[in-house]
C-alpha positions in Angstrom: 0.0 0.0 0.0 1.9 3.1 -1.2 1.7 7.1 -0.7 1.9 8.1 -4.1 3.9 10.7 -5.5 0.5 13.0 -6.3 -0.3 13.2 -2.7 0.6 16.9 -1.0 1.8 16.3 2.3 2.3 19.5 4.5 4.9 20.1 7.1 4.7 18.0 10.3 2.2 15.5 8.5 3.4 11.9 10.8 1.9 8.8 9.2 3.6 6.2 11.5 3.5 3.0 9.2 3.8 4.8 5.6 4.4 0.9 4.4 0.4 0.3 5.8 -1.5 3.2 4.2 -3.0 3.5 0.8 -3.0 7.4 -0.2 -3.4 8.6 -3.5 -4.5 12.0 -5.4 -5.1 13.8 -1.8 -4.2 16.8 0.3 -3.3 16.2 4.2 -2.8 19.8 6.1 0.1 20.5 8.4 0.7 18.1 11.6 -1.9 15.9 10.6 -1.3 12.2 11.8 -2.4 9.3 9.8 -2.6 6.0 11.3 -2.0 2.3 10.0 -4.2 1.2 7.3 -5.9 4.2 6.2 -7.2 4.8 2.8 -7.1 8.4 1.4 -8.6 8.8 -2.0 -8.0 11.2 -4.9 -9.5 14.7 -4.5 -9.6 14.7 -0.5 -8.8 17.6 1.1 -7.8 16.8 5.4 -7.0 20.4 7.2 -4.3 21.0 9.9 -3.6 19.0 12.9 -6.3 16.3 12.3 -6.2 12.7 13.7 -7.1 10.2 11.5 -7.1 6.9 13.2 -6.2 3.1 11.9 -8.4 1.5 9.0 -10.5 4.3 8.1 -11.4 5.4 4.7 -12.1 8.3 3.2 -13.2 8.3 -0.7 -13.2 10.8 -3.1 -14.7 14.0 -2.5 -14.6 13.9 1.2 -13.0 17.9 2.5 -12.5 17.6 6.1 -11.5 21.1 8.0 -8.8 21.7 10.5 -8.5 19.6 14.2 -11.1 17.1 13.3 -10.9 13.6 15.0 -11.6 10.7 13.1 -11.8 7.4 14.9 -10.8 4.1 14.4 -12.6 2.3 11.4 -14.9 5.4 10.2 -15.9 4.6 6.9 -17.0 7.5 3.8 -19.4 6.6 1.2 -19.7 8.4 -1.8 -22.1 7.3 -3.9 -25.6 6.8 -3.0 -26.8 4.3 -5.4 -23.8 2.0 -5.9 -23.6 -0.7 -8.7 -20.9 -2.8 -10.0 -22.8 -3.0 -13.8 -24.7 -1.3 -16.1 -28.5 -2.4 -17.4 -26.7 -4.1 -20.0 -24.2 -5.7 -18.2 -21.2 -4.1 -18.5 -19.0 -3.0 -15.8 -19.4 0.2 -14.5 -16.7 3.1 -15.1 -15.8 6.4 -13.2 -17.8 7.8 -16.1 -21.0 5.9 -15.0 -21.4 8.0 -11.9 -21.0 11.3 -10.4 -18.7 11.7 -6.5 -21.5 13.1 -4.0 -19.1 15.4 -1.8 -19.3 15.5 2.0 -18.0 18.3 4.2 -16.6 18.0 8.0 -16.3 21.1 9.4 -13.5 21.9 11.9 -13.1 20.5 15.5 -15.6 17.9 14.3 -15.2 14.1 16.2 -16.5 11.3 14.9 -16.2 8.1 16.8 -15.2 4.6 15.9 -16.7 2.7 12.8 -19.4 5.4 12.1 -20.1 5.5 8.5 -20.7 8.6 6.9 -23.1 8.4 4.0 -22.3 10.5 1.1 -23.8 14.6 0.7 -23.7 15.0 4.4 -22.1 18.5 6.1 -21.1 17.9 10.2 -21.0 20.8 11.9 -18.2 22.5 13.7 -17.6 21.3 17.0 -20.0 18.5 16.0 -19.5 14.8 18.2 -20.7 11.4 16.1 -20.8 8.4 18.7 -19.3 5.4 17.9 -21.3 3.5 15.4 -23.1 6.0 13.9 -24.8 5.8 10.5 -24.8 10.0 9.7 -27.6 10.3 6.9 -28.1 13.7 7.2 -26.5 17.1 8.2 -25.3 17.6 11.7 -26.0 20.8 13.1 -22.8 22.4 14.8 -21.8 21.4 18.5 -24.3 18.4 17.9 -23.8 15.2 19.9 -25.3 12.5 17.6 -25.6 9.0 17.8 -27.6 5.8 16.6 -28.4 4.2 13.6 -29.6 6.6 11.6 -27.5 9.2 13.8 -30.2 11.4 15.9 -29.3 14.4 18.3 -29.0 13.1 21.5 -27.0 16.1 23.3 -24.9 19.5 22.6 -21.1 19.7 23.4 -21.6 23.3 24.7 -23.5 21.1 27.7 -20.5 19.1 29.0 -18.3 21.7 28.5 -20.6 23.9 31.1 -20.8 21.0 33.2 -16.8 20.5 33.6 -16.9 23.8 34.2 -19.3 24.2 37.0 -17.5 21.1 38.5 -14.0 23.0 39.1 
């Protein structure tokens, strides 16, 4: 699994196994760590100072902003209407479908193996619990979780919480 020599790696970027990642065609912002078998695709954009955790994936047309946290597993998707062939049988080409971006806005975290379905936007600040299947847009500061994701909480409210508790 290579980097290839088309991906734009900033200053201070650590990916600690570079033999157990698969990037290609992407952008990853300064001090930016990528862990062991990750998958970056082609025209994806990751900001400054992100974490992107082991044996994720992010496909094509995924931007994803500065300090963002993506867990272990977290899986992009694309292309709402997958198929491997044509009507008529033949297999289907790059030309035979159209990338459906998906925006994560900065200081966003979202937790192990959630899957993030394609056309989405997660709001700054935004928290995805473990697990979650995001179908739809996630308001900033959101706490979401659940299968489809639902808002369960505000990040704003812990914070206040700690706060009051020193």
């Amino acid at each position: 699994m290579p980097i290839s020599a088309d991906v734009n790696l900033a200053d201070g970027v650590r990916i600690f196994q570079p033999d157990l990642v698969n990037l290609y065609g992407c952008t990853i912002g300064p001090d930016t760590k990528v862990g062991a078998f990750v998958e970056i695709q082609k025209n994806v954009s990751v900001g400054a100072r992100c974490k992107i955790s082991s044996h994720s994936f992010i496909c094509e047309g995924v931007t994803i902003e500065d300090e963002v946290f993506i867990g272990h597993g977290v899986t992009f998707i694309n292309d709402l209407y997958p198929r491997a062939a044509n009507e008529d049988g033949t297999l289907q080409t790059e030309s035979d479908w159209a990338v459906v971006r998906t925006h994560i806005q900065a200081r966003a975290s979202i937790g192990s193996n959630a899957t993030i379905i394609g056309g989405v936007t997660v709001g700054d600040h935004a928290l995805v619990g473990a697990g979650a299947v995001v179908t739809q847009d996630i308001p900033p500061y959101a706490v979401v979780a659940g299968v489809p994701a639902r808002v369960i909480g505000d990040v704003r409210d812990k914070q206040t919480r700690r706060e009051e508790a020193e």
